[in-house]
Residue, then its C-alpha position, 0 to 999 in steps of 0.5 A: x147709487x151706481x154700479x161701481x159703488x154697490x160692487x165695492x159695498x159688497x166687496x167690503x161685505x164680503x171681507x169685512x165680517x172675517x177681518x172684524x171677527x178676528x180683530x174687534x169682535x174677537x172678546x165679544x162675539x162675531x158678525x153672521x151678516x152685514x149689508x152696507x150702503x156707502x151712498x147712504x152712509x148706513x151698515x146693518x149688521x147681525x151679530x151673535x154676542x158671547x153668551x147669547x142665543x139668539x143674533x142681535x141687529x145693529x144699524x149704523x143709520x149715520x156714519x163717517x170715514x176720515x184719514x188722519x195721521x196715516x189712520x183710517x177711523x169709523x165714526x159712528x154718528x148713530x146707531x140703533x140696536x135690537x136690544x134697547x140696553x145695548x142701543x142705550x150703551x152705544x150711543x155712551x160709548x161708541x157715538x161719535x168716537x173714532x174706531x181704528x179701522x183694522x190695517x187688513x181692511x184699511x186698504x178696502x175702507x180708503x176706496x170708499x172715502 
């Protein structure tokens, strides 16, 4: 991955975990850490949820960044998590679903396609 890349993968570190917090993560806990890699199309995050102690992590191993209709979306295409039942729910219910990217973070997400 060259330079430009990894700069605006952490750009996209830096920003995202705030912008997530106060939008999609809001009901269900926040985002402590996040590391992407666009070249490879993965993100490991850490999250602690509502109600727990202890952070969970997620890995998005695959992913995929499309535009329609003015949109931007996340598709997940797989993931693995530190607690099987939540991988298991997941892979139900996030896998291969688009995710509306957030209009504060659409603008960072647009550099990466």
């Amino acid at each position: 991955m060259g330079l430009f890349q990894t700069a605006k993968d952490r750009l996209v570190e830096s920003t995202a975990p705030a912008v997530l917090n106060e939008t999609l993560m809001r009901p269900y806990g926040k985002i402590t850490a996040m590391k992407i890699d666009s070249g490879e199309k993965m993100i490991r995050l850490e999250a602690l949820l509502r109600g727990e102690k202890e952070s969970i992590t997620v890995d998005v191993l695959a992913y995929e960044i499309v535009q329609r209709d003015g949109q931007i979306s996340f598709i997940a295409k797989k993931i693995k998590t530190s607690r099987d039942w939540i991988t298991t729910l997941a892979e139900q219910e996030l896998v291969d679903r688009p995710i509306v990217v957030p209009e504060q973070l659409s603008g960072w997400v647009k550099r990466l396609l």
